[in-house]
N, C-alpha and C positions, 0 to 999 in steps of 0.2 A: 606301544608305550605312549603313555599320554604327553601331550604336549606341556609344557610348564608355560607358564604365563606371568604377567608382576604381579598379578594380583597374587600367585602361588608365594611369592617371595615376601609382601608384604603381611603375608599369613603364618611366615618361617618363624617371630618372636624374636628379631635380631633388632639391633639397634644403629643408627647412623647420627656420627657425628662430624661435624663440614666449619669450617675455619675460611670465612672469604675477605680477602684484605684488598684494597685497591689503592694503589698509588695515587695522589694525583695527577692526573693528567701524564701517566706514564703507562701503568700498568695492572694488571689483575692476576692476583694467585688464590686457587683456590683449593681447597684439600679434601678428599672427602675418606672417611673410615666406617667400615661396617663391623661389629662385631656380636658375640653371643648375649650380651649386656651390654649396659648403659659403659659401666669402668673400663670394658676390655675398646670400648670402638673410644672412648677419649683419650687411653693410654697409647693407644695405636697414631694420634694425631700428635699428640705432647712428648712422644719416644723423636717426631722428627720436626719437630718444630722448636724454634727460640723461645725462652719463656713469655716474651711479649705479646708473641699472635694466641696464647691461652686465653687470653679476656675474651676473643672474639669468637671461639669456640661455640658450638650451639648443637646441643645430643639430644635425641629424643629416637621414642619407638617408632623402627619404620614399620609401619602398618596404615591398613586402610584409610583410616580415622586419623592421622596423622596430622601436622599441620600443611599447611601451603610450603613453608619452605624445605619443609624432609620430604615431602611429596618431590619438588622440582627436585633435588639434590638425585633423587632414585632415578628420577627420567634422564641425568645424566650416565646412569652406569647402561653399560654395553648391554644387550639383549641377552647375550652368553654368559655374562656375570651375573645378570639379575636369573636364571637357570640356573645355573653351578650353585650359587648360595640357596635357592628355594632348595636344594636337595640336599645341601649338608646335614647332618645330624643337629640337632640341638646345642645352642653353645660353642659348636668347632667353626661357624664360618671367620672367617677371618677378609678383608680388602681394604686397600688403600691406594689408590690416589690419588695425584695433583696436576692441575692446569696452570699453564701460566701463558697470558692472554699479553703482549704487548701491546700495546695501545701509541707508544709513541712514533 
């Protein structure tokens, strides 16, 4: 069986959308959702988030070509994660979550 790789996963046509808030001088929370579209990985953030941390929202296609900051946001998901979603069917991946970084 072949190995999967991210690049396998940035090849999948799913999308990630990441919400990162920082207190000041307290704290960091950060959210990340993958979905089969652009709608389904924002609704997955905005189902558990207040309507205020929505400005800070930022979705785009994770893929190769992608930006600097959906690039880092993928280097955070687990190596088994980024696997399981390269092999979902089209449209079914679904993930979400969150960090929260104390700082004080």
């Amino acid at each position: 069986m072949k190995k999967r790789t991210e690049k396998s996963m940035l090849e999948a046509g799913l999308y990630l959308s990441h919400m990162n808030y920082y207190a000041t001088g307290e704290r960091v929370r950060s959210c990340l959702a993958i979905g089969g579209s652009k709608e389904h990985a924002e609704r997955l953030i905005k189902e558990r988030l207040p309507n205020y941390f929505h400005a800070l929202m930022v979705t785009g296609p994770a893929e190769v070509n992608a930006g600097q900051d959906i690039l880092e946001m993928v280097g955070w998901l687990p190596p088994k994660v980024r696997d399981a979603l390269a092999e979902m069917p089209p449209g079914a991946a679904e993930y979400y979550s969150e960090f929260h970084y104390n700082l004080a």
